[in-house]
PDBQT receptor file of N, H, CA, C and O in Angstrom, charges set to zero:
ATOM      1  N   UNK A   1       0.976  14.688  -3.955  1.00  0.00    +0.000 N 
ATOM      2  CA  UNK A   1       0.482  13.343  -3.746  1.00  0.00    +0.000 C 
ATOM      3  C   UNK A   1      -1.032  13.374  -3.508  1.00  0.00    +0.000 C 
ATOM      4  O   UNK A   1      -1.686  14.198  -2.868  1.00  0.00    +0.000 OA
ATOM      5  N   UNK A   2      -1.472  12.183  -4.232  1.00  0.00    +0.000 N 
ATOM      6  H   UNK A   2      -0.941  11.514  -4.752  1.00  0.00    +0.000 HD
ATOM      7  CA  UNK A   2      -3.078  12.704  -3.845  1.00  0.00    +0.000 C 
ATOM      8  C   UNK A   2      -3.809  11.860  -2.657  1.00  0.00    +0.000 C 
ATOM      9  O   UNK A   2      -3.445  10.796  -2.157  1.00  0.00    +0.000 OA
ATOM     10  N   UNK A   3      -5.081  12.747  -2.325  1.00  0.00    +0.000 N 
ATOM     11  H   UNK A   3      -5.377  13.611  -2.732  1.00  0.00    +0.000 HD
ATOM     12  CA  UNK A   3      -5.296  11.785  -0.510  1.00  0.00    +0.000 C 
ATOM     13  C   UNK A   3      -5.262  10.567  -1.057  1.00  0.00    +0.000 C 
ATOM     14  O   UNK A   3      -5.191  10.187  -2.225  1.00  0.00    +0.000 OA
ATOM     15  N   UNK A   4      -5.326   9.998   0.001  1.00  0.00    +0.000 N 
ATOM     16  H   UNK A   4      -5.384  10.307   0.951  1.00  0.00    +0.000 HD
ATOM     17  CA  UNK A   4      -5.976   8.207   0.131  1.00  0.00    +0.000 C 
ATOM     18  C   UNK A   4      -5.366   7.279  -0.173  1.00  0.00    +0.000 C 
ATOM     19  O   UNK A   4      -5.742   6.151   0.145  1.00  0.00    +0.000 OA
ATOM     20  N   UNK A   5      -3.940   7.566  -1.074  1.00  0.00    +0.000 N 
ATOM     21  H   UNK A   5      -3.635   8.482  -1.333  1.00  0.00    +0.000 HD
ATOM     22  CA  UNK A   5      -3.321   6.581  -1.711  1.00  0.00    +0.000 C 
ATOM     23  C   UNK A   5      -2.120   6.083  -0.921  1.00  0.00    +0.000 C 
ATOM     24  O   UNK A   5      -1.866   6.786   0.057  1.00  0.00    +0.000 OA
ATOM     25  N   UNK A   6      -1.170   4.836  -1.149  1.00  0.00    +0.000 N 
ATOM     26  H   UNK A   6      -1.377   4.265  -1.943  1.00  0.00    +0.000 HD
ATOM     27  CA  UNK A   6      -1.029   3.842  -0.938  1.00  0.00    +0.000 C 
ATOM     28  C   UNK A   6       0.608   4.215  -1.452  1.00  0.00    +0.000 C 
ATOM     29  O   UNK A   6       0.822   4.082  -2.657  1.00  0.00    +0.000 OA
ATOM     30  N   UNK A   7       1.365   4.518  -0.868  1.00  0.00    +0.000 N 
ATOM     31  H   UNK A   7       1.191   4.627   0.111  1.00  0.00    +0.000 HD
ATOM     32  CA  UNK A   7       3.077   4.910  -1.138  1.00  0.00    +0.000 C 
ATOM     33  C   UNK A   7       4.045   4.285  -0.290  1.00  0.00    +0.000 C 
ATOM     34  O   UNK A   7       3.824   4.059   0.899  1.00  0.00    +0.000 OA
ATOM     35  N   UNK A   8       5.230   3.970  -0.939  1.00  0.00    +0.000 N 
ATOM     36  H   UNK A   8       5.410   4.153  -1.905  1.00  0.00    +0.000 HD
ATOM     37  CA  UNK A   8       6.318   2.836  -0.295  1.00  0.00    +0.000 C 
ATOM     38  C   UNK A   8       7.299   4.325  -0.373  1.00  0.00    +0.000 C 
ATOM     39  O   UNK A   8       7.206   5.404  -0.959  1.00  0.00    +0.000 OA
ATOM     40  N   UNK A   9       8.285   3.664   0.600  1.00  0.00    +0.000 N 
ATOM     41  H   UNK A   9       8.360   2.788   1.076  1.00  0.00    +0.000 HD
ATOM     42  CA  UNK A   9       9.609   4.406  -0.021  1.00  0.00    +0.000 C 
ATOM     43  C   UNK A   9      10.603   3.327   0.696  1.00  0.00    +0.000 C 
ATOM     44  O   UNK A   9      10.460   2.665   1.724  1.00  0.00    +0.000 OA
ATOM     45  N   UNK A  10      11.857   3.425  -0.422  1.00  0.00    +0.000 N 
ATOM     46  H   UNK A  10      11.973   3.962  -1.257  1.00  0.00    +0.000 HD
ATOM     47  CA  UNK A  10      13.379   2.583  -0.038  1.00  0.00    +0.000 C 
ATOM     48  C   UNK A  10      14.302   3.440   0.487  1.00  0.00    +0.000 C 
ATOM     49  O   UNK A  10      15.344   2.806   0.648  1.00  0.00    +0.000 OA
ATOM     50  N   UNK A  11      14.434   4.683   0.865  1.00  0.00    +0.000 N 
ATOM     51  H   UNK A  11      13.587   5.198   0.734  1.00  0.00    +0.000 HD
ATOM     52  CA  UNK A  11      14.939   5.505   0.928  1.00  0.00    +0.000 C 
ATOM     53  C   UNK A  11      14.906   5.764   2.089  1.00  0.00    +0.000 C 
ATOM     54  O   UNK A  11      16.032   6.138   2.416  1.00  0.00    +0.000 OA
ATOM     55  N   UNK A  12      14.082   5.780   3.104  1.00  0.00    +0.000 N 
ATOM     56  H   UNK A  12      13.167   5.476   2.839  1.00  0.00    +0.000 HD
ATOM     57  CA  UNK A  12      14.235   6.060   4.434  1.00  0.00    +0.000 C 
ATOM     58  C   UNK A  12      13.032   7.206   4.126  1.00  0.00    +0.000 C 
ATOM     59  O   UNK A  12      13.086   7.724   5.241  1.00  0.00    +0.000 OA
ATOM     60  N   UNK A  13      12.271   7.769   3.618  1.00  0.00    +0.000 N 
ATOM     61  H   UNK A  13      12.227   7.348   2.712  1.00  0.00    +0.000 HD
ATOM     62  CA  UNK A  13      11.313   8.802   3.095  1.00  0.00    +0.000 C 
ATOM     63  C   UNK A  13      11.726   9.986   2.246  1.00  0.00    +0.000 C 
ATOM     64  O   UNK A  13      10.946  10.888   1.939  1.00  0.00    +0.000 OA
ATOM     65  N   UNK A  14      13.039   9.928   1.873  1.00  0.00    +0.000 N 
ATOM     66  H   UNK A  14      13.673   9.196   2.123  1.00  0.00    +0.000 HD
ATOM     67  CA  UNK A  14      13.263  10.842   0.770  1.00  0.00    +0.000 C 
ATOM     68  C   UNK A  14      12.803  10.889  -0.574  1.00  0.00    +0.000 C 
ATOM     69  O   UNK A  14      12.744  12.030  -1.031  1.00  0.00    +0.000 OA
ATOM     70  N   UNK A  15      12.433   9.898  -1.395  1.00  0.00    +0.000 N 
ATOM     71  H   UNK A  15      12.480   8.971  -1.024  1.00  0.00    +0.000 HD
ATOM     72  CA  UNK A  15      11.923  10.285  -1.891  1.00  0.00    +0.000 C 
ATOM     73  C   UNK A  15      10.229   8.781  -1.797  1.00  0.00    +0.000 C 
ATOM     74  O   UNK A  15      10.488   7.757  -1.165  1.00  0.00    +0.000 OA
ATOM     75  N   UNK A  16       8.886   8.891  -2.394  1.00  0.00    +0.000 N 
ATOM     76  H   UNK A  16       8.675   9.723  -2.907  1.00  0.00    +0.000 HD
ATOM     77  CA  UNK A  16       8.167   7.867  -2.474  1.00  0.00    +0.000 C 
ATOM     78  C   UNK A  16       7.520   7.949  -3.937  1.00  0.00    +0.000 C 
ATOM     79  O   UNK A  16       7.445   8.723  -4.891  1.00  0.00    +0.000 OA
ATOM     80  N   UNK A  17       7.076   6.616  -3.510  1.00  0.00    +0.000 N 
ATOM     81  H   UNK A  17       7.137   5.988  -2.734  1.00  0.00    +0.000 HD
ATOM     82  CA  UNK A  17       6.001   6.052  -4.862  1.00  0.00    +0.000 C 
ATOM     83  C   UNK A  17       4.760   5.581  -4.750  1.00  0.00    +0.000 C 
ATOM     84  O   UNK A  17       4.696   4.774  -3.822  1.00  0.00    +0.000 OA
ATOM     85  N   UNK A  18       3.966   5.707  -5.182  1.00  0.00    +0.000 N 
ATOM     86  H   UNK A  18       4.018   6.362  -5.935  1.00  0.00    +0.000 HD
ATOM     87  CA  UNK A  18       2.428   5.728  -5.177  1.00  0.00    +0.000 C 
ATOM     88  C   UNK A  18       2.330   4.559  -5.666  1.00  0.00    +0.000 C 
ATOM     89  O   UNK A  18       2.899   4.427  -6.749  1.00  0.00    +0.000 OA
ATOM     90  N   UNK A  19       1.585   3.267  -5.080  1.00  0.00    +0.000 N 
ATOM     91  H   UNK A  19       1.122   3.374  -4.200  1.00  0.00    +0.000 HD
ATOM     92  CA  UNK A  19       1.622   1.935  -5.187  1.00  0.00    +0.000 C 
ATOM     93  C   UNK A  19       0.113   1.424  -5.258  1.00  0.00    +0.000 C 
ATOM     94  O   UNK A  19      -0.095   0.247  -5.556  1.00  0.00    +0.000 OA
ATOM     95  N   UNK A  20      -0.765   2.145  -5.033  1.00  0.00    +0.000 N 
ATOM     96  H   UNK A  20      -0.596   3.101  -4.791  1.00  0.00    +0.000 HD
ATOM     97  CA  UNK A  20      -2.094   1.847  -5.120  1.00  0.00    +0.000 C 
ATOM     98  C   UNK A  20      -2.970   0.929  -5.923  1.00  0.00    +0.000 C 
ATOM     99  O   UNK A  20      -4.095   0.587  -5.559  1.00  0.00    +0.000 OA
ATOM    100  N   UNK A  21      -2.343   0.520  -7.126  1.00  0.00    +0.000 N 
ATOM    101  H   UNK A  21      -1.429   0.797  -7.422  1.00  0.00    +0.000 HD
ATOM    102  CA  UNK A  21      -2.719   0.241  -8.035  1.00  0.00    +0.000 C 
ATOM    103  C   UNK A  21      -3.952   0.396  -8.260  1.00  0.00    +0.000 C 
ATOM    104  O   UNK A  21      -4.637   1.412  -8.386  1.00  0.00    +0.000 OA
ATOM    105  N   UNK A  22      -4.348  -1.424  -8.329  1.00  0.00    +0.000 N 
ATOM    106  H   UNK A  22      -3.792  -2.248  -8.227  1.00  0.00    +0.000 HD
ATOM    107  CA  UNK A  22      -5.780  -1.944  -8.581  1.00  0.00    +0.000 C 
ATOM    108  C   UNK A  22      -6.899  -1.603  -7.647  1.00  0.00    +0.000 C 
ATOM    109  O   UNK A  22      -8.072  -1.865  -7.916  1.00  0.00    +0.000 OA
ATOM    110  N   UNK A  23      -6.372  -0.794  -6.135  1.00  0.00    +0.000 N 
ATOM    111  H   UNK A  23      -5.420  -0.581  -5.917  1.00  0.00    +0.000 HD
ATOM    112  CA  UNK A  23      -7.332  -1.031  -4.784  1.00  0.00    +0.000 C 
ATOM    113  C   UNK A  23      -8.333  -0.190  -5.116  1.00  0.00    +0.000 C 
ATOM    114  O   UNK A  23      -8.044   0.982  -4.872  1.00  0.00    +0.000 OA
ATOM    115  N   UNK A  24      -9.172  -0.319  -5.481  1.00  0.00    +0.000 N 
ATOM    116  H   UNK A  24      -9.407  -1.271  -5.679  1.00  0.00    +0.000 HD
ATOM    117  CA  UNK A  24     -10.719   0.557  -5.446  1.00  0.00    +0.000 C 
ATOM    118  C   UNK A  24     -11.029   1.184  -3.874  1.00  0.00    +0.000 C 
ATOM    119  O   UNK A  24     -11.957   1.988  -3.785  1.00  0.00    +0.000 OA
ATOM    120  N   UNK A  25     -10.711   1.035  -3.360  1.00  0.00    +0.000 N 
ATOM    121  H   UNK A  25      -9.958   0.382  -3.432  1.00  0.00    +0.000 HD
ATOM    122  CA  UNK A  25     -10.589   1.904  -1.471  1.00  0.00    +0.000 C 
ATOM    123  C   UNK A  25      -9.000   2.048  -0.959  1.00  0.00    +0.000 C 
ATOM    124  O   UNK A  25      -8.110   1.450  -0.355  1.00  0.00    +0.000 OA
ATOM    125  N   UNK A  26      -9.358   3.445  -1.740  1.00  0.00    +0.000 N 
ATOM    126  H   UNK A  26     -10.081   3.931  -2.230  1.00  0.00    +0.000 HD
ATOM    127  CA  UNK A  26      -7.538   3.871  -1.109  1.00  0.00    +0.000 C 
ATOM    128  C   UNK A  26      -7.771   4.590  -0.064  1.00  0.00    +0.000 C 
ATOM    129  O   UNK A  26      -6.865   5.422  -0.014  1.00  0.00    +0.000 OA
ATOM    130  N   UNK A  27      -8.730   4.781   1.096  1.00  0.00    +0.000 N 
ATOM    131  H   UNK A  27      -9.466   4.105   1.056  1.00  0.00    +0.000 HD
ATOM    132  CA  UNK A  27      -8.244   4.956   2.313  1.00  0.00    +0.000 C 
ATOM    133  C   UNK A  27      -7.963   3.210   3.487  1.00  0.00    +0.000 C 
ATOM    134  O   UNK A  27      -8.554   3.150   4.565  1.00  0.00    +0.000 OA
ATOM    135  N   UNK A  28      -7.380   2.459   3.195  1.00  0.00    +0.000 N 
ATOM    136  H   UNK A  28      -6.900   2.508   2.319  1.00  0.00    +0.000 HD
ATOM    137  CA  UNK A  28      -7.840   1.446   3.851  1.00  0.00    +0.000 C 
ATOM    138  C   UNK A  28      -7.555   1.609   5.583  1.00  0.00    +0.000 C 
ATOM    139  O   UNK A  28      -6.886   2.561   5.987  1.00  0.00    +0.000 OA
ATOM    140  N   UNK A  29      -7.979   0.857   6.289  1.00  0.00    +0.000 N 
ATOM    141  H   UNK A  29      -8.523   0.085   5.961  1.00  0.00    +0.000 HD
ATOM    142  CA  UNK A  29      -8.215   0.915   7.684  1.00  0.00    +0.000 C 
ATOM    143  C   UNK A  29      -6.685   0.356   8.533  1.00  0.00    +0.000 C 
ATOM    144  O   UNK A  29      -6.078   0.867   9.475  1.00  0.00    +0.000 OA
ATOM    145  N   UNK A  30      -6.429  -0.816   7.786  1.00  0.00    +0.000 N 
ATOM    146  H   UNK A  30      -6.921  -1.232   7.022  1.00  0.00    +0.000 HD
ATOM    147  CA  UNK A  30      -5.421  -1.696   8.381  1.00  0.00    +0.000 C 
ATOM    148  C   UNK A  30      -4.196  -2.042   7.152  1.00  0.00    +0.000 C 
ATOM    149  O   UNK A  30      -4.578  -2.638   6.144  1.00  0.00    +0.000 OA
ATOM    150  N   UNK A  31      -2.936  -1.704   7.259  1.00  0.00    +0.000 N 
ATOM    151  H   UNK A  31      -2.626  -1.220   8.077  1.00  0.00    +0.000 HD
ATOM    152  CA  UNK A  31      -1.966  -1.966   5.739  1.00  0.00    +0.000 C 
ATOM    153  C   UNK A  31      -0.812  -2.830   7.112  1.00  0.00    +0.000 C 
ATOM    154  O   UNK A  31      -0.223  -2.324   8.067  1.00  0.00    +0.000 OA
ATOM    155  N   UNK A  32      -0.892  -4.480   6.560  1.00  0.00    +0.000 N 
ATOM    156  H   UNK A  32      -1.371  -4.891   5.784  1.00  0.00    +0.000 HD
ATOM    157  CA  UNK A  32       0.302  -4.932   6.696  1.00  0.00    +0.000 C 
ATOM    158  C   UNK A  32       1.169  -5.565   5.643  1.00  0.00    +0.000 C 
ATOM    159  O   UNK A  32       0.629  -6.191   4.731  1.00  0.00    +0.000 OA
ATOM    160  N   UNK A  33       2.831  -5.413   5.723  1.00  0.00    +0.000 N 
ATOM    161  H   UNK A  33       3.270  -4.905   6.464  1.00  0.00    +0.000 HD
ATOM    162  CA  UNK A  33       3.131  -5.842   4.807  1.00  0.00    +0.000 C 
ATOM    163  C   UNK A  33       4.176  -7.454   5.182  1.00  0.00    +0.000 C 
ATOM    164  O   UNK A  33       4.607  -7.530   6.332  1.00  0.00    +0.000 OA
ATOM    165  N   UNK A  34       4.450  -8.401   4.390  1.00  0.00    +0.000 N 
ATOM    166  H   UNK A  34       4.101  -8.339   3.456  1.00  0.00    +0.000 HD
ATOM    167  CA  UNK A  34       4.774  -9.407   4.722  1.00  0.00    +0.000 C 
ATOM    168  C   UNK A  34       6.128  -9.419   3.728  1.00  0.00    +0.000 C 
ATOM    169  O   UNK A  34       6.148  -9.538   2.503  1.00  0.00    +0.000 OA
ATOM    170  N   UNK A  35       7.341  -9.242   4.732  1.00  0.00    +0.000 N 
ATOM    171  H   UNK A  35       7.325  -9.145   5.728  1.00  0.00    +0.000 HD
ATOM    172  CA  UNK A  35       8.536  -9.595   4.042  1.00  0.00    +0.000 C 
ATOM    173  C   UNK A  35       8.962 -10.436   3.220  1.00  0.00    +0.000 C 
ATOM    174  O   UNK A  35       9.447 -10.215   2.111  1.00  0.00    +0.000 OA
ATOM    175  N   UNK A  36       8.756 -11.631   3.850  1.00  0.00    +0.000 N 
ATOM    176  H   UNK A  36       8.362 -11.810   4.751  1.00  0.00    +0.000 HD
ATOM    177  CA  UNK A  36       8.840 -13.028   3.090  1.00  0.00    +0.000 C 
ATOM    178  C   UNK A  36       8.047 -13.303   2.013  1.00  0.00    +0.000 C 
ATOM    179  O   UNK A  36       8.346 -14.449   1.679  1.00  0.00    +0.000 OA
ATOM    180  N   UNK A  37       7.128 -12.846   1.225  1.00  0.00    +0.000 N 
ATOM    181  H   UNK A  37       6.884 -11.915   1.496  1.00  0.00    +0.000 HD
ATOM    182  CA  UNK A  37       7.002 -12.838   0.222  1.00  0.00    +0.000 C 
ATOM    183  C   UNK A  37       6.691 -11.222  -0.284  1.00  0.00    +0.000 C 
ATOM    184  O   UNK A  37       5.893 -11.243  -1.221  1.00  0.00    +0.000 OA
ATOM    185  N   UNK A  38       6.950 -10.362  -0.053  1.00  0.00    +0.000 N 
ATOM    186  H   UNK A  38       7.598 -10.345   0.709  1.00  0.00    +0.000 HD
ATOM    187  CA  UNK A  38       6.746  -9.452  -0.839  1.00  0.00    +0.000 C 
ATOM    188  C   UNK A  38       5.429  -8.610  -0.541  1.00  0.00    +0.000 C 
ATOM    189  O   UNK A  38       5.382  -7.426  -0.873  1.00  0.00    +0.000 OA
ATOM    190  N   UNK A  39       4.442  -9.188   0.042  1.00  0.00    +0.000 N 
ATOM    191  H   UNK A  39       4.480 -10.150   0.312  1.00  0.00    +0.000 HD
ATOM    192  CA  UNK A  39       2.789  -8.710  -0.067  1.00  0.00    +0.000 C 
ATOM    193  C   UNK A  39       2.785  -7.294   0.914  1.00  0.00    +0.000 C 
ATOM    194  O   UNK A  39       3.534  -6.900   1.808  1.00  0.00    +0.000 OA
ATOM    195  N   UNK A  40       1.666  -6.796   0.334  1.00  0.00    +0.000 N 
ATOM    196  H   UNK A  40       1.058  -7.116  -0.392  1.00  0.00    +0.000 HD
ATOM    197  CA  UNK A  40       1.327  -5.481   0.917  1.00  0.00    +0.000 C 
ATOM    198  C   UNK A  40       0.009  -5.666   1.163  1.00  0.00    +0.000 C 
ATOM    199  O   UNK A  40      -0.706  -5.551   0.168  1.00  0.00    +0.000 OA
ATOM    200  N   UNK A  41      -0.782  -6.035   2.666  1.00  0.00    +0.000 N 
ATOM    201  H   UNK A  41      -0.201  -6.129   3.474  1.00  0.00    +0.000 HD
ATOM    202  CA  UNK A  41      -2.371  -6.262   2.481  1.00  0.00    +0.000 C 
ATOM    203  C   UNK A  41      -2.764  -5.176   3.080  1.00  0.00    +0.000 C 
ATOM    204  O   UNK A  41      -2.252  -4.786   4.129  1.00  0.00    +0.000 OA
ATOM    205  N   UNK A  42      -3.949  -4.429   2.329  1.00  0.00    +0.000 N 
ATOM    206  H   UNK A  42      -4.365  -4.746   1.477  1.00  0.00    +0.000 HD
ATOM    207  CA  UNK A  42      -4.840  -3.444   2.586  1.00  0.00    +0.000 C 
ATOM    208  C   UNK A  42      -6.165  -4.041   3.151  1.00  0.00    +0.000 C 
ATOM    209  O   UNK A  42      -6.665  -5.038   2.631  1.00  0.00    +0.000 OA
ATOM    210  N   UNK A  43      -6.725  -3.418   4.222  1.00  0.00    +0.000 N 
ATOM    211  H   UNK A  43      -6.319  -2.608   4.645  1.00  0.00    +0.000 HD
ATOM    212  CA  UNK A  43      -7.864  -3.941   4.725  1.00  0.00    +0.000 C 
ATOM    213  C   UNK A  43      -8.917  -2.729   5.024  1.00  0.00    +0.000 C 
ATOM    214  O   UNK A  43      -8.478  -1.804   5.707  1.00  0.00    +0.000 OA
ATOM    215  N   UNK A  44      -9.892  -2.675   4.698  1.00  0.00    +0.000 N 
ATOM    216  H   UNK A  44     -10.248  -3.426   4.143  1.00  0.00    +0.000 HD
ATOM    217  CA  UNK A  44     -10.761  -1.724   4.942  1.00  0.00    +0.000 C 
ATOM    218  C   UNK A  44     -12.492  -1.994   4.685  1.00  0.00    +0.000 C 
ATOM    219  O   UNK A  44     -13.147  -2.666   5.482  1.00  0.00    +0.000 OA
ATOM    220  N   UNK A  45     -13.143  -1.312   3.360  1.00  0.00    +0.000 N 
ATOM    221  H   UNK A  45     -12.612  -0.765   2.712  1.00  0.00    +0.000 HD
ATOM    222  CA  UNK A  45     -13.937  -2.530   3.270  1.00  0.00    +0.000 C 
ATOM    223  C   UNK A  45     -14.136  -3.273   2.883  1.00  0.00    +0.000 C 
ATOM    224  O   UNK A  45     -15.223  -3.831   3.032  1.00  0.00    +0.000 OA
ATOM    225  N   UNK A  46     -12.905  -3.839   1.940  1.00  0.00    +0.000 N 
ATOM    226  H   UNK A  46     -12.022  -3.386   1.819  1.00  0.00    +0.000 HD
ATOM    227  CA  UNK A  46     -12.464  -5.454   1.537  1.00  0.00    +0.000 C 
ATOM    228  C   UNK A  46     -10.965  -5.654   2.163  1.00  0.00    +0.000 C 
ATOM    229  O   UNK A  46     -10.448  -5.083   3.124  1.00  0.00    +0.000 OA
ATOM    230  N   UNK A  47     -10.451  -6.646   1.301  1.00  0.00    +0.000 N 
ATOM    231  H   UNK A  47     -10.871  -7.109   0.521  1.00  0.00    +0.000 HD
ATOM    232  CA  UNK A  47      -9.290  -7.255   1.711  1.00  0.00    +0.000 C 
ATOM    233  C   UNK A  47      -8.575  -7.105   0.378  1.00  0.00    +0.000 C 
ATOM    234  O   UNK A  47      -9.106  -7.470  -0.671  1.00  0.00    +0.000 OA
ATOM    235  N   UNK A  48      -7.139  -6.462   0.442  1.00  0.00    +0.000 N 
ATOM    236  H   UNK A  48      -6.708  -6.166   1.294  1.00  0.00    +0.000 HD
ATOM    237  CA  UNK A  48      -6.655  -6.633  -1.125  1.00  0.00    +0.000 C 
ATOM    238  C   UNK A  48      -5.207  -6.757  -0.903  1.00  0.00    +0.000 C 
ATOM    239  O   UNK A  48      -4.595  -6.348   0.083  1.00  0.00    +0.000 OA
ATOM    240  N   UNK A  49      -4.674  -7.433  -2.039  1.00  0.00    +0.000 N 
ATOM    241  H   UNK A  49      -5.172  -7.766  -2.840  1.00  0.00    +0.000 HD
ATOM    242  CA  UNK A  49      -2.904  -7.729  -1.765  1.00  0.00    +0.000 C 
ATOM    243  C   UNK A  49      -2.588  -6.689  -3.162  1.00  0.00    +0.000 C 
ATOM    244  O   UNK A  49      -3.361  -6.421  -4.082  1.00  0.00    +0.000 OA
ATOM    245  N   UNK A  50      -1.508  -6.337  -2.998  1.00  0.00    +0.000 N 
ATOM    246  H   UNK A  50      -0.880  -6.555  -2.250  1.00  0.00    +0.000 HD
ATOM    247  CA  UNK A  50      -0.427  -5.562  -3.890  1.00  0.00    +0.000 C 
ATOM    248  C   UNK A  50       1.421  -6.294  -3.899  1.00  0.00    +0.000 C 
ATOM    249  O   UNK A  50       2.459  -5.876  -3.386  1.00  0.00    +0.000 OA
ATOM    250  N   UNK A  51       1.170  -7.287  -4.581  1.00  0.00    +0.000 N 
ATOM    251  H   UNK A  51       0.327  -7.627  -4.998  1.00  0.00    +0.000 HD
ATOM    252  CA  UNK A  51       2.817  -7.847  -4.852  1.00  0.00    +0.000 C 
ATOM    253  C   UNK A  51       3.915  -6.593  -5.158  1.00  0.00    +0.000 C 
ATOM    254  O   UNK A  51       3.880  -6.011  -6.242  1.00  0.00    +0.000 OA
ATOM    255  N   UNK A  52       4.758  -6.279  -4.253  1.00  0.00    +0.000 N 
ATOM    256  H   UNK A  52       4.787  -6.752  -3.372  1.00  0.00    +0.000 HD
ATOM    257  CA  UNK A  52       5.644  -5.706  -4.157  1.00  0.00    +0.000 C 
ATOM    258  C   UNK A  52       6.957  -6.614  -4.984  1.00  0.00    +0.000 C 
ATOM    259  O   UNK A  52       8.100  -6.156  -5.015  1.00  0.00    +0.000 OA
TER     260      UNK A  52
């Protein structure tokens, strides 16, 4: 897996996936994600969503 990036897992951590997409700053500072619709927000030195 490479540093900095941005991975989910459904599995409980057996296996993951690298979700990073579009984020041009894959170390971000702050990652919340919002159930009710799906969103994954990265915060660091911008602000970016990833639709899950």
């Amino acid at each position: 897996m490479p540093d900095g990036a941005i991975y989910k897992t459904i599995d409980g951590g057996t296996t993951w996936q690298e979700i990073t997409g579009g984020i041009p700053y894959v170390k971000p500072l702050v990652l919340r994600f919002n159930p009710a619709t799906s969103e994954l927000w990265a915060g660091g030195v911008g602000l970016y969503k990833i639709k899950q």
